[in-house]
N, CA, C and O atoms as a Tripos MOL2 file, in Angstrom:
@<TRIPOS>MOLECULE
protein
  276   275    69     0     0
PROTEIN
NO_CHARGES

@<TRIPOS>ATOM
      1 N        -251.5860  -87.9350  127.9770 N.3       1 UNK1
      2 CA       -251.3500  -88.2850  126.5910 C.3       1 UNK1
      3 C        -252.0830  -87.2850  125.6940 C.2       1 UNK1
      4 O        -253.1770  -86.8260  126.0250 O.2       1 UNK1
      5 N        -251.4690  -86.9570  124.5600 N.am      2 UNK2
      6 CA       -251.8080  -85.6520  123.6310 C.3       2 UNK2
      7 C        -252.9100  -86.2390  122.6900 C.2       2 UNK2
      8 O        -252.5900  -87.2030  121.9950 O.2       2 UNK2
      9 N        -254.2870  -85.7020  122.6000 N.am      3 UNK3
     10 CA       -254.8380  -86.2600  121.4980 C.3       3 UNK3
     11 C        -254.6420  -86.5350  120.4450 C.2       3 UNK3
     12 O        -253.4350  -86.3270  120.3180 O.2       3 UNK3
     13 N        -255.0360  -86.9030  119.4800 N.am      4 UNK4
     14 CA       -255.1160  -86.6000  118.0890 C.3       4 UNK4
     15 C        -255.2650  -85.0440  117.7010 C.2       4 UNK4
     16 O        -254.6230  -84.3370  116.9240 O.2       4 UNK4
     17 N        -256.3800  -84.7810  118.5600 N.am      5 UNK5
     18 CA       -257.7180  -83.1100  118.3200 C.3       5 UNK5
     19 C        -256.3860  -82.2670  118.9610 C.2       5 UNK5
     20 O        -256.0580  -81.1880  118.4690 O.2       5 UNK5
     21 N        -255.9100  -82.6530  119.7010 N.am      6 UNK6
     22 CA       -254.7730  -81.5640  120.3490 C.3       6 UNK6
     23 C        -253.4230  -81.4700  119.1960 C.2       6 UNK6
     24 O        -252.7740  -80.5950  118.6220 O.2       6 UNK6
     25 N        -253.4690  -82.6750  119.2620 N.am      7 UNK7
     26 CA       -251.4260  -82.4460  118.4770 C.3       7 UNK7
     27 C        -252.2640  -82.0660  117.0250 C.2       7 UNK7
     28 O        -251.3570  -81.5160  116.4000 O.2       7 UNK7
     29 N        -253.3480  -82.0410  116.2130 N.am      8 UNK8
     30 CA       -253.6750  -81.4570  114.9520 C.3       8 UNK8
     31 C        -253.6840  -79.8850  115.2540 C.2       8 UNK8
     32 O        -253.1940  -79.0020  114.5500 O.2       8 UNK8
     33 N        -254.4980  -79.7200  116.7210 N.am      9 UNK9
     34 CA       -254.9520  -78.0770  116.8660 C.3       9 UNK9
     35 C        -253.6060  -77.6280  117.3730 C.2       9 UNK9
     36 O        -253.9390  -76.4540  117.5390 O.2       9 UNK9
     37 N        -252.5620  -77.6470  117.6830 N.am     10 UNK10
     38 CA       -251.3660  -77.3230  117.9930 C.3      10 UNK10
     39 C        -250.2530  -77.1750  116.7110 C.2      10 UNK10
     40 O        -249.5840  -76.1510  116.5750 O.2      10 UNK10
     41 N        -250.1450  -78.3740  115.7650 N.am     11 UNK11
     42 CA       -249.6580  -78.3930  114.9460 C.3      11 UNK11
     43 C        -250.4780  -77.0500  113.6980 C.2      11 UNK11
     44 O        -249.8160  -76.4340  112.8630 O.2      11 UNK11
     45 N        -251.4470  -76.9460  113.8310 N.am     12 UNK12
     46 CA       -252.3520  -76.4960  112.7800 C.3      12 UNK12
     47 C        -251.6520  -74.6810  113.6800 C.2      12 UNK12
     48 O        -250.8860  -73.9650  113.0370 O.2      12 UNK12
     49 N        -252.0320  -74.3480  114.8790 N.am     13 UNK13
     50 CA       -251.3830  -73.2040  115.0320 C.3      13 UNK13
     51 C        -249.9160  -72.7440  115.0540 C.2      13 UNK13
     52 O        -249.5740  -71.5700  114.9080 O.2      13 UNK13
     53 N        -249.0200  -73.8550  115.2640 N.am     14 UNK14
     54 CA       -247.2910  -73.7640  114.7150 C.3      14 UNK14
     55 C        -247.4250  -73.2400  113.5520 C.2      14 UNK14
     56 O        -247.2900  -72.0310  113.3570 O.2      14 UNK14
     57 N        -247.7540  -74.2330  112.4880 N.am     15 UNK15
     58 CA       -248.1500  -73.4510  110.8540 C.3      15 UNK15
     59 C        -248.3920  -72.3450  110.5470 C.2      15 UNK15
     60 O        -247.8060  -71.8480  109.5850 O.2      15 UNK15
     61 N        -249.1750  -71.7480  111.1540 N.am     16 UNK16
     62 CA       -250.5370  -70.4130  111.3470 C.3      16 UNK16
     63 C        -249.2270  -69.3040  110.8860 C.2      16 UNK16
     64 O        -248.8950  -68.6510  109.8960 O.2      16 UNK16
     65 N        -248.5330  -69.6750  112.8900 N.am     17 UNK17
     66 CA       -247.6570  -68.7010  113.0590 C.3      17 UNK17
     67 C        -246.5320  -68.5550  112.4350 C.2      17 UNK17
     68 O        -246.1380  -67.3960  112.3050 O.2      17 UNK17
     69 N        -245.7140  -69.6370  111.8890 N.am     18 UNK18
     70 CA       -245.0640  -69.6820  110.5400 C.3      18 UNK18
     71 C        -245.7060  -68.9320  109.3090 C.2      18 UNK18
     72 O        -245.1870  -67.8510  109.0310 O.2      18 UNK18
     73 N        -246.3920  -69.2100  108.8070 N.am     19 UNK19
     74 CA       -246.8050  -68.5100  107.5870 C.3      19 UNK19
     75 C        -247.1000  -66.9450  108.2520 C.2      19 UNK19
     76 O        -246.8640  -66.1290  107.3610 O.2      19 UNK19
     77 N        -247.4260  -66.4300  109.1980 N.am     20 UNK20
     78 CA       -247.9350  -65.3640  109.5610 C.3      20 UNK20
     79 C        -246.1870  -64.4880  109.4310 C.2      20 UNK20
     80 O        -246.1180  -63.2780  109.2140 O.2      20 UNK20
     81 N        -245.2640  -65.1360  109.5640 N.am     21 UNK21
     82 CA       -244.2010  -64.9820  109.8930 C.3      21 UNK21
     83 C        -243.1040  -64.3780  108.3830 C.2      21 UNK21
     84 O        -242.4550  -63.3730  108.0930 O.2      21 UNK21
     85 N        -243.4980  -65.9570  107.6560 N.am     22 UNK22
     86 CA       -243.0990  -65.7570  106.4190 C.3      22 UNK22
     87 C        -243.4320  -64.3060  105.4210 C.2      22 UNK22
     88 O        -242.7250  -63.5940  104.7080 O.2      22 UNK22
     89 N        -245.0850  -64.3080  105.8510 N.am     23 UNK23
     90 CA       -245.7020  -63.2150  105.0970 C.3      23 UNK23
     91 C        -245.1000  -61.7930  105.8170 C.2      23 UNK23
     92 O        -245.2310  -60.8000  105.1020 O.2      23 UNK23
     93 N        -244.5980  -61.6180  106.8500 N.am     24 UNK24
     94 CA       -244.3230  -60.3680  106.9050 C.3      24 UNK24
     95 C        -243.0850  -60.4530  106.6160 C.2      24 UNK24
     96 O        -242.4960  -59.4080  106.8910 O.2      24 UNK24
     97 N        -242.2140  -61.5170  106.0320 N.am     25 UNK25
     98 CA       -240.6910  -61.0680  105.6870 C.3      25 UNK25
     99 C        -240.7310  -60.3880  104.8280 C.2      25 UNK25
    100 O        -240.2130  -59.2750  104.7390 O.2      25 UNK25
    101 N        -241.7710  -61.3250  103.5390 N.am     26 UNK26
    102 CA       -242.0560  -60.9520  102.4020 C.3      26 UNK26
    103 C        -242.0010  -59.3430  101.8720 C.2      26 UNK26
    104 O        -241.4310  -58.6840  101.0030 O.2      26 UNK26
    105 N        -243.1680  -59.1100  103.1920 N.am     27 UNK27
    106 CA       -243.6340  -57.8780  103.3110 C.3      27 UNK27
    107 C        -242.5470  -57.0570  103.6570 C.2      27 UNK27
    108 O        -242.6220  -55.8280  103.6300 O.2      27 UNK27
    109 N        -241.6710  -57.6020  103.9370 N.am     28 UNK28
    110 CA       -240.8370  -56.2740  104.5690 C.3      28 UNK28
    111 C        -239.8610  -56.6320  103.3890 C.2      28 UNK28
    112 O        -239.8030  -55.4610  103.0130 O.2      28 UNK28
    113 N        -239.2490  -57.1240  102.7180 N.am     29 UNK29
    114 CA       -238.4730  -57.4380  101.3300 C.3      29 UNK29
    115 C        -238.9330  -56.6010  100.8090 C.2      29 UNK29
    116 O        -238.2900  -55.5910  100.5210 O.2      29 UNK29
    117 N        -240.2590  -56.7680  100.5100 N.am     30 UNK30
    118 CA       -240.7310  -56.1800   98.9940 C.3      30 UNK30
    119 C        -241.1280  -54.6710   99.6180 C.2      30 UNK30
    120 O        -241.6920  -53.9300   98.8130 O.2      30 UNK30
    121 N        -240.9500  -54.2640  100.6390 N.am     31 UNK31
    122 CA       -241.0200  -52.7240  101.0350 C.3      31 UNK31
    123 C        -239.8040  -51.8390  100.8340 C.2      31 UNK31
    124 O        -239.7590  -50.6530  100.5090 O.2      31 UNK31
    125 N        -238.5730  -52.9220  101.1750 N.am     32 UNK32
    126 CA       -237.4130  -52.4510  101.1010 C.3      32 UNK32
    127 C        -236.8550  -52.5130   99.2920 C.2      32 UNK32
    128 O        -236.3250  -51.4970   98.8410 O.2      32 UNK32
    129 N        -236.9790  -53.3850   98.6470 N.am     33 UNK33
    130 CA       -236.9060  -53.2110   97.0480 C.3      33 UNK33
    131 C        -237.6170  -51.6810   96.6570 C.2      33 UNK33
    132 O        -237.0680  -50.7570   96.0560 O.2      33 UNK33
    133 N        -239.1360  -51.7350   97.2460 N.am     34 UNK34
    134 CA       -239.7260  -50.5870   96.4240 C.3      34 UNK34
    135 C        -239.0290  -48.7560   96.9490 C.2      34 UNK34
    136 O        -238.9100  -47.7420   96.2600 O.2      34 UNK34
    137 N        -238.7320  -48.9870   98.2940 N.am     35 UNK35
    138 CA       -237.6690  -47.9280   98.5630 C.3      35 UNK35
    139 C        -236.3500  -47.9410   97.9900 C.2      35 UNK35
    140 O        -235.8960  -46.8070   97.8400 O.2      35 UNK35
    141 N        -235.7530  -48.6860   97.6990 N.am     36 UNK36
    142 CA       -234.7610  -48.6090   96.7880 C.3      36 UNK36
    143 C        -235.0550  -48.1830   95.5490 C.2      36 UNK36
    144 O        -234.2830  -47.3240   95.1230 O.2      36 UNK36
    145 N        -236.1540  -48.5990   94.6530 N.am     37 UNK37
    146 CA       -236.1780  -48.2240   93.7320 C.3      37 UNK37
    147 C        -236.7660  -46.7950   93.8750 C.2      37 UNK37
    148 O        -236.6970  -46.2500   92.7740 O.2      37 UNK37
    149 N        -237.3260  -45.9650   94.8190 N.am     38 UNK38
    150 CA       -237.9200  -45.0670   94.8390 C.3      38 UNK38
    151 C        -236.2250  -44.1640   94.8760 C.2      38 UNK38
    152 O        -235.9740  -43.2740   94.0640 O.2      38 UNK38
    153 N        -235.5350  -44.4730   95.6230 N.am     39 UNK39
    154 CA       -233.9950  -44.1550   95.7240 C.3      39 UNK39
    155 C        -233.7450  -43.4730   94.7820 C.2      39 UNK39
    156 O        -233.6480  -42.2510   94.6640 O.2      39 UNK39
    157 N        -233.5850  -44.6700   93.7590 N.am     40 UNK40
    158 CA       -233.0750  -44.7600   92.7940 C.3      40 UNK40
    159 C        -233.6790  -43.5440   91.5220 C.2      40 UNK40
    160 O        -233.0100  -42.8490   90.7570 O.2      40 UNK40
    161 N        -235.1130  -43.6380   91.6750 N.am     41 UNK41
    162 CA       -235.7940  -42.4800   90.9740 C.3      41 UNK41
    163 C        -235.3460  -40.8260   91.1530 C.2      41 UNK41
    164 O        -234.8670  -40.0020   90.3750 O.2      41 UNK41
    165 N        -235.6480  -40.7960   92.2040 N.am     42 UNK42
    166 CA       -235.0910  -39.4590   93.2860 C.3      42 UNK42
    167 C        -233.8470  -38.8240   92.4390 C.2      42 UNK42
    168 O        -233.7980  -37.7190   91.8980 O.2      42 UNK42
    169 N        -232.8160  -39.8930   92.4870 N.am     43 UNK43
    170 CA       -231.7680  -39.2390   92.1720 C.3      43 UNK43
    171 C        -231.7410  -39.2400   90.2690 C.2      43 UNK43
    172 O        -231.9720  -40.0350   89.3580 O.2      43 UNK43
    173 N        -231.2310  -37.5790   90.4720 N.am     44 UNK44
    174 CA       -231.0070  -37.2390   88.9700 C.3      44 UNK44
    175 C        -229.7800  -37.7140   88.3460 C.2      44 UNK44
    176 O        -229.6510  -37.9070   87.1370 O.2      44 UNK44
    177 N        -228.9900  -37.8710   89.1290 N.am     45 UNK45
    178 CA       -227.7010  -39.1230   88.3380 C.3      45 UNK45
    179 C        -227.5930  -40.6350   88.4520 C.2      45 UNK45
    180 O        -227.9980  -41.3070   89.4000 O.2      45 UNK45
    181 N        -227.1360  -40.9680   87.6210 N.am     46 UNK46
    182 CA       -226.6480  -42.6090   87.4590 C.3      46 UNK46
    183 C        -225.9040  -43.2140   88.6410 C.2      46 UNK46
    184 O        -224.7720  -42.9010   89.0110 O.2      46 UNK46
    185 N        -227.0510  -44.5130   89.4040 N.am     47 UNK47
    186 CA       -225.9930  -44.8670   90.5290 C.3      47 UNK47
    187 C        -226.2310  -46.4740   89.9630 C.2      47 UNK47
    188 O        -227.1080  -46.9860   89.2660 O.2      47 UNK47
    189 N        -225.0490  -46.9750   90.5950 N.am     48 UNK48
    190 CA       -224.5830  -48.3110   90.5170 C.3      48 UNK48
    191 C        -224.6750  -49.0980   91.7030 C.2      48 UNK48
    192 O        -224.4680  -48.4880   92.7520 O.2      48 UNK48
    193 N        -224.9230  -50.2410   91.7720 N.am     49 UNK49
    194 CA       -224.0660  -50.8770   93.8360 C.3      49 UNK49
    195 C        -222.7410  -51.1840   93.2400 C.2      49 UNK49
    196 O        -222.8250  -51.4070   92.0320 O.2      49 UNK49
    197 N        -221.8020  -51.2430   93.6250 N.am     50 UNK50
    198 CA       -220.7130  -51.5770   93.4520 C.3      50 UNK50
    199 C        -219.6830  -51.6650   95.0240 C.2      50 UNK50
    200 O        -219.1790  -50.8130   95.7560 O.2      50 UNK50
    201 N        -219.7340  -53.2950   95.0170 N.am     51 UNK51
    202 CA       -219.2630  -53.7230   96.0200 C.3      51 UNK51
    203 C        -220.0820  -53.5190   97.5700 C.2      51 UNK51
    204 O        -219.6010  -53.4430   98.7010 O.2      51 UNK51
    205 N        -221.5380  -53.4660   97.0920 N.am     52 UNK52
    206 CA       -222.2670  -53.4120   98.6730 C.3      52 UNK52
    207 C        -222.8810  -51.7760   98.8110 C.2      52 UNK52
    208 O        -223.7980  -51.4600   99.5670 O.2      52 UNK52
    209 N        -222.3450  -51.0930   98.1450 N.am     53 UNK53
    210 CA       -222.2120  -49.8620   98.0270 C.3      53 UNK53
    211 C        -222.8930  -48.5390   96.9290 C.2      53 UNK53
    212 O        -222.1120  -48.3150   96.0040 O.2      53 UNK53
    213 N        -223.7010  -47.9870   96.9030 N.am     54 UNK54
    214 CA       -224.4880  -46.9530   96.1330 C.3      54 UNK54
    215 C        -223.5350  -46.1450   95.6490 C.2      54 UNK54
    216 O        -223.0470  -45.4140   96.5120 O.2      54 UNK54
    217 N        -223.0730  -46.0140   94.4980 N.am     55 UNK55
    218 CA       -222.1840  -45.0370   93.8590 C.3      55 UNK55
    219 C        -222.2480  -44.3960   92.4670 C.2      55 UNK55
    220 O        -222.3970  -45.0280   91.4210 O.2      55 UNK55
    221 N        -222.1170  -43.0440   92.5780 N.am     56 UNK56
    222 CA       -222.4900  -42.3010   91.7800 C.3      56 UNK56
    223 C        -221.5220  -42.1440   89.8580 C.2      56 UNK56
    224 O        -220.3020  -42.2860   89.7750 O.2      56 UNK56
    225 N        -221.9650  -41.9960   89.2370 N.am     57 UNK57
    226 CA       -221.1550  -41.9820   87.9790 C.3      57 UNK57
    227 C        -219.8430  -40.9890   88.4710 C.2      57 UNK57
    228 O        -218.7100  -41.3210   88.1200 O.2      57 UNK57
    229 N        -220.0490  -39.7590   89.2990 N.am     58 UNK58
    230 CA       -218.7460  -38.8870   89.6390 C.3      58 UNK58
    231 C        -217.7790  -39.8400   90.5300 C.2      58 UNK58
    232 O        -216.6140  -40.0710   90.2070 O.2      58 UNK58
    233 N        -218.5410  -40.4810   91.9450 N.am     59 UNK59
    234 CA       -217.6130  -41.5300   92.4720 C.3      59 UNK59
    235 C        -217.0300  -42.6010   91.5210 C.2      59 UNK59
    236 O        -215.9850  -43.2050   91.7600 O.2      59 UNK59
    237 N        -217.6160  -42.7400   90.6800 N.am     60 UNK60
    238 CA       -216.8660  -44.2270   90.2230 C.3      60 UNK60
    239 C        -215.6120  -43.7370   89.4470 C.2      60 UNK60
    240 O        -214.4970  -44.2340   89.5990 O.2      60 UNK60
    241 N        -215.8640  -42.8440   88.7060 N.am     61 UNK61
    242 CA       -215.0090  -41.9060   87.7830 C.3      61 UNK61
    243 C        -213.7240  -41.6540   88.6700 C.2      61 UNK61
    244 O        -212.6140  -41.9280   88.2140 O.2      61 UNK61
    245 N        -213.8730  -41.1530   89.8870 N.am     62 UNK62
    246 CA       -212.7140  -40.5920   91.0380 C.3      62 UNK62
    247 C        -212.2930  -42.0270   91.4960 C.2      62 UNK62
    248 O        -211.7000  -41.6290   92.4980 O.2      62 UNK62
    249 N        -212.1380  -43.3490   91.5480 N.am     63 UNK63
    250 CA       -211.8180  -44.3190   92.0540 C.3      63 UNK63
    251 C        -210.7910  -44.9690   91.2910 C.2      63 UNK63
    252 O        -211.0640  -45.4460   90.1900 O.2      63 UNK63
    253 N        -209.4550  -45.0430   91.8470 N.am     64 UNK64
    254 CA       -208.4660  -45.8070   90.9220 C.3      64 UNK64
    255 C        -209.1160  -46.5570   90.2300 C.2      64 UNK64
    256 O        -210.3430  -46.6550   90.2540 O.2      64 UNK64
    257 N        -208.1360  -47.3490   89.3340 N.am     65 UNK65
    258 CA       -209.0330  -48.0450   88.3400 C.3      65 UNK65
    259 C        -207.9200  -49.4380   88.3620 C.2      65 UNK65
    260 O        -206.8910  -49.5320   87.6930 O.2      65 UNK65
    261 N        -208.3590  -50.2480   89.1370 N.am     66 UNK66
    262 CA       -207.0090  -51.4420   89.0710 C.3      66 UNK66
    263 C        -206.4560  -52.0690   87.5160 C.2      66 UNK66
    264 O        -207.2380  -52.4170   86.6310 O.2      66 UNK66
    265 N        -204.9730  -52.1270   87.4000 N.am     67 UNK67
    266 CA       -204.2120  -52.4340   86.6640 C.3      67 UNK67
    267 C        -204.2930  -53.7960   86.7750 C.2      67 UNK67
    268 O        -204.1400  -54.4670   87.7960 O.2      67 UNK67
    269 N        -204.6340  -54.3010   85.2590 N.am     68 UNK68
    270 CA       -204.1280  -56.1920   85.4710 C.3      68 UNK68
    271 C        -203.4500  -56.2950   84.6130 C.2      68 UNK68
    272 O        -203.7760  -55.7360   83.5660 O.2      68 UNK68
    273 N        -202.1940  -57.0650   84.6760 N.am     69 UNK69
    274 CA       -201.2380  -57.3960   83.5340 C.3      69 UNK69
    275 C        -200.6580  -58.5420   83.2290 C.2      69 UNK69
    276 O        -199.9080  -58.6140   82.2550 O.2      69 UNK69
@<TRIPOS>BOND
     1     1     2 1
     2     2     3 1
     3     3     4 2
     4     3     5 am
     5     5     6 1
     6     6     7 1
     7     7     8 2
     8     7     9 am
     9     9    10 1
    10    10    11 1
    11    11    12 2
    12    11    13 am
    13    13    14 1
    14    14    15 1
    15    15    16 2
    16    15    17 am
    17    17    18 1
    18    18    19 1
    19    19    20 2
    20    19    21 am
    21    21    22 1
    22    22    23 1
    23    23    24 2
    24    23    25 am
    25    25    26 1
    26    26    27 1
    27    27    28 2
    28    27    29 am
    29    29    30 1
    30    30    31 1
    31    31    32 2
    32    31    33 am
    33    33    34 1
    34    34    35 1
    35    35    36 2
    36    35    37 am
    37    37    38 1
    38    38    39 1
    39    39    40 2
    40    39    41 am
    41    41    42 1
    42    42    43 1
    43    43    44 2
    44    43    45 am
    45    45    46 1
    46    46    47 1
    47    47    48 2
    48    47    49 am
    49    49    50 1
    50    50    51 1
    51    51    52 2
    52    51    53 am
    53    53    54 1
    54    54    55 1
    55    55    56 2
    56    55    57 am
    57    57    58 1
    58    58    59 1
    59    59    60 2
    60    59    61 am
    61    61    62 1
    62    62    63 1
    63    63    64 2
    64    63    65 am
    65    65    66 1
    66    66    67 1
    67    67    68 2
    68    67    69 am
    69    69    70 1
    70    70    71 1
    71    71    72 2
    72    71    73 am
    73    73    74 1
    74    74    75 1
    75    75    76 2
    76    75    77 am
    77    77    78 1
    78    78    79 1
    79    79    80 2
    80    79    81 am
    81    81    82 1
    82    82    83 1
    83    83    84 2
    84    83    85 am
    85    85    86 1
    86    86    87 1
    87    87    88 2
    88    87    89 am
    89    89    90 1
    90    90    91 1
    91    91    92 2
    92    91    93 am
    93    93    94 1
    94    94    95 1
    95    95    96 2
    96    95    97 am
    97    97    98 1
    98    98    99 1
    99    99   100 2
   100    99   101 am
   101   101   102 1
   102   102   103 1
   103   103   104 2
   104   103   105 am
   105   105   106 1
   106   106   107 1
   107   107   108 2
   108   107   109 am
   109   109   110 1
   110   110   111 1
   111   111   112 2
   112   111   113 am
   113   113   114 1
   114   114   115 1
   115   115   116 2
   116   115   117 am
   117   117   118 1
   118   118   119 1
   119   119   120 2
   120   119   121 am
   121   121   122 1
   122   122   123 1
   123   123   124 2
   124   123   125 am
   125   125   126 1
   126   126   127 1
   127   127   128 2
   128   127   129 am
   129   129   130 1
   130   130   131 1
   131   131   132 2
   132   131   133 am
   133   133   134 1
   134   134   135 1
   135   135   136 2
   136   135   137 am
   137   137   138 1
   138   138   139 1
   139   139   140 2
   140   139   141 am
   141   141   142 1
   142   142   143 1
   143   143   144 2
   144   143   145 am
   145   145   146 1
   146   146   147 1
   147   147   148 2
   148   147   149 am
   149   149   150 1
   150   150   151 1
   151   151   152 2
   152   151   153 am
   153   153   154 1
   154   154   155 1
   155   155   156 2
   156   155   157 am
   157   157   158 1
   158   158   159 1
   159   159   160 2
   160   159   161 am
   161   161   162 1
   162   162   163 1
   163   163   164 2
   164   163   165 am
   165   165   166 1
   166   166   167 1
   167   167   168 2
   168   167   169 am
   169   169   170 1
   170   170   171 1
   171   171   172 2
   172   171   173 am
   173   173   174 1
   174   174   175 1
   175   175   176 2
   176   175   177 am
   177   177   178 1
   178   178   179 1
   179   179   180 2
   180   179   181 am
   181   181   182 1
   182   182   183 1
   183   183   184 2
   184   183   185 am
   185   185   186 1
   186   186   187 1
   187   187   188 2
   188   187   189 am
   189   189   190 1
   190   190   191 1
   191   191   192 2
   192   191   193 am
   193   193   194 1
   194   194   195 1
   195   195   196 2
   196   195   197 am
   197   197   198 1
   198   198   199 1
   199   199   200 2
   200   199   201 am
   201   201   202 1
   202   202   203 1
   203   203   204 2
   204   203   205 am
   205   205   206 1
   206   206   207 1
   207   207   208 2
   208   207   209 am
   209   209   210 1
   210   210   211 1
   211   211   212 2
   212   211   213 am
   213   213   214 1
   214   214   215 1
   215   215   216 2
   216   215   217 am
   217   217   218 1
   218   218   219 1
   219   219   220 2
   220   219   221 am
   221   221   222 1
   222   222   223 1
   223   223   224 2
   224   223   225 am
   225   225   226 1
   226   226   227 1
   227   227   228 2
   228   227   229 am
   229   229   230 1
   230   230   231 1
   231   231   232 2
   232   231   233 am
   233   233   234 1
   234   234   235 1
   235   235   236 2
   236   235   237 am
   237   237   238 1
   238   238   239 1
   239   239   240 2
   240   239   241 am
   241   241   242 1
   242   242   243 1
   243   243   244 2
   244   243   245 am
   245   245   246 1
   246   246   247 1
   247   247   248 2
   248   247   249 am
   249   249   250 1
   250   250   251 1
   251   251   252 2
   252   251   253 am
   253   253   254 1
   254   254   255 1
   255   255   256 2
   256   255   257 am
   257   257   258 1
   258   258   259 1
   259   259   260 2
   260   259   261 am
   261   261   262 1
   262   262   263 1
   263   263   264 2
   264   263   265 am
   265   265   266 1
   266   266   267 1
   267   267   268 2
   268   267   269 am
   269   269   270 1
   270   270   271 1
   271   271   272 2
   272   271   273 am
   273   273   274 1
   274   274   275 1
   275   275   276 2
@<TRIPOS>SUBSTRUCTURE
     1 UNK1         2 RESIDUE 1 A UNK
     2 UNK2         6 RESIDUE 1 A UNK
     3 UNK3        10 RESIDUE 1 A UNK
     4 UNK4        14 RESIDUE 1 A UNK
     5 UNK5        18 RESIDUE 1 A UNK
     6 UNK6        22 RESIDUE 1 A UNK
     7 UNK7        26 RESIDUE 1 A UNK
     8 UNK8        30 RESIDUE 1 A UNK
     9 UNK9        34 RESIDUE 1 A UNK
    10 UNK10       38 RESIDUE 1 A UNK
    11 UNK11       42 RESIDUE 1 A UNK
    12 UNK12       46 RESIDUE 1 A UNK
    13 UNK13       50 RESIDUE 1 A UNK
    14 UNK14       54 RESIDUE 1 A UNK
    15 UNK15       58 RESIDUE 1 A UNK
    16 UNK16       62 RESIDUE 1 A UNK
    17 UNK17       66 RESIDUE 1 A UNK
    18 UNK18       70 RESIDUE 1 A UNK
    19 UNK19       74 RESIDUE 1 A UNK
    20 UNK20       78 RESIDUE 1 A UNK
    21 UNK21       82 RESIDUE 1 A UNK
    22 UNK22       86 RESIDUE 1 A UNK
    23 UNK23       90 RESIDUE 1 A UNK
    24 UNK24       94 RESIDUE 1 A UNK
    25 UNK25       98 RESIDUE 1 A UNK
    26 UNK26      102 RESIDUE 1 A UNK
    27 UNK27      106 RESIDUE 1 A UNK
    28 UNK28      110 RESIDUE 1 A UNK
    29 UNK29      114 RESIDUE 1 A UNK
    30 UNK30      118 RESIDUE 1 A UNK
    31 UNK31      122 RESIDUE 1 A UNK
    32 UNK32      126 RESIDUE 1 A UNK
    33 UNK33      130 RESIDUE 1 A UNK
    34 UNK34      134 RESIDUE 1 A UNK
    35 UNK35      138 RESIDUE 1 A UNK
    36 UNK36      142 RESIDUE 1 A UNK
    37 UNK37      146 RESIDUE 1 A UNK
    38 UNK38      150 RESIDUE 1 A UNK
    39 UNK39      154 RESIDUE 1 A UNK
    40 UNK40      158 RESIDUE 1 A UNK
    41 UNK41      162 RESIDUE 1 A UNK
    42 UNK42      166 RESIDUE 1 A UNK
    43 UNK43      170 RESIDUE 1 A UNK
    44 UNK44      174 RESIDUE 1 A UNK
    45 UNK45      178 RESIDUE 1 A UNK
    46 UNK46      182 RESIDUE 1 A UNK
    47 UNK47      186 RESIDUE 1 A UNK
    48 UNK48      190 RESIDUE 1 A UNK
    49 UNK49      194 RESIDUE 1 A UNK
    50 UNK50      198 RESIDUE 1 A UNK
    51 UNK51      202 RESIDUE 1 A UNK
    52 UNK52      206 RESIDUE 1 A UNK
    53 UNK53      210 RESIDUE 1 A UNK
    54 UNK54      214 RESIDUE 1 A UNK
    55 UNK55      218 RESIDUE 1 A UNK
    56 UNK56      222 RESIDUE 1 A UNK
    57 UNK57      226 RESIDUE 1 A UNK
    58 UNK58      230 RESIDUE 1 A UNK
    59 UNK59      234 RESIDUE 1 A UNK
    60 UNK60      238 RESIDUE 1 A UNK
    61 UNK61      242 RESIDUE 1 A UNK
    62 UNK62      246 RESIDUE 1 A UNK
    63 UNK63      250 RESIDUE 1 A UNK
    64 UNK64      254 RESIDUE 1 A UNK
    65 UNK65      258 RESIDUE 1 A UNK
    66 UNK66      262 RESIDUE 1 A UNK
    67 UNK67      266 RESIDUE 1 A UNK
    68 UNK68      270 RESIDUE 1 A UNK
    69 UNK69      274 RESIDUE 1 A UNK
């Protein structure tokens, strides 16, 4: 039978490793935002996402342009 002292010290390290877990998503999110924005600096022209996708003021310009009527 599981103590009290056991299922707290077990439960208390599940947690641990959860949060240990959480914090490096974080960490890796907010690494990947700041490379994007570093991206984004780098380049001397205007980019957009458009549709999933990094595209330049010349690409967008060259891309049909759908008709609605």
């Amino acid at each position: 039978m599981i103590s009290i002292h056991d299922y707290l010290k077990s439960s208390y390290n599940e947690k641990k490793e959860w949060l240990a877990e959480s914090i490096a998503f974080f960490k890796d999110f907010a690494q990947m935002e700041e490379e994007f924005r570093q991206e984004l600096l780098n380049k001397s022209e205007y980019c957009i996402c458009l549709e999933g996708e990094m595209l330049t003021e010349k690409d967008i310009h060259t891309r049909s342009l759908e008709e609605n009527y």
